[in-house]
C-alpha positions, 0 to 999 in steps of 0.5 A, a space after each residue: 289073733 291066735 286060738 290057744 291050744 292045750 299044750 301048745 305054746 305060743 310064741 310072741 315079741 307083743 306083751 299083750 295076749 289076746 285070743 279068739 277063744 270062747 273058753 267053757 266055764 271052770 278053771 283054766 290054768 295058763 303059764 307065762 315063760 319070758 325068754 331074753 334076747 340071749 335065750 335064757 328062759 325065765 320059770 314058767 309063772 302059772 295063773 288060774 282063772 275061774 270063768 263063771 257061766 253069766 247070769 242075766 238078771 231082767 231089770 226089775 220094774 216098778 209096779 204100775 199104779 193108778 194114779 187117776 183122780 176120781 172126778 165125780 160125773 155132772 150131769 149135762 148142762 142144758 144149752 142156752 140159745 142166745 139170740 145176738 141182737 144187732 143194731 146200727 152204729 150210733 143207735 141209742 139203747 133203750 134201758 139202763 145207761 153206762 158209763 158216766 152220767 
């Protein structure tokens, strides 16, 4: 790739131009002269390009909201023990009946 050189012109069969050079901001003119196979030279064609300086714009975030539910705290509940009471297949329950009578 080539570095383009104020006042030196640059020589190529390729159509397309492109070069190393990190250009400062500001108007840059740049002139485009075709030659034929024959050697006749077409007027030079003239270009002005404007290079601006980047500006970086952080993204803007949304703000962060508190989106939690109080819950009202309840006391503990104080444990049940349950003593399981274990009895013998087939062993009749005293007490109320279930299921069909």
């Amino acid at each position: 790739m080539p570095v383009l050189v104020p006042g030196r012109p640059v020589e190529q069969r390729e159509p397309v131009l492109v070069v190393q050079n990190r250009f400062e901001p500001g108007v840059h003119r740049f002139s485009l002269v075709v030659v034929d196979d024959s050697g006749i030279e077409s007027e030079p064609d003239v270009i002005a390009v404007t290079l601006r300086r980047a500006l970086v714009i952080e993204p803007v975030r949304p703000p962060i909201v508190d989106t939690r539910i109080d819950v009202p705290v309840r006391p503990p509940i104080d444990p049940v023990i349950v003593n399981p009471v274990i009895r013998p297949r087939g062993a009749v329950r005293k007490g109320k009946k279930h299921g069909p009578e």
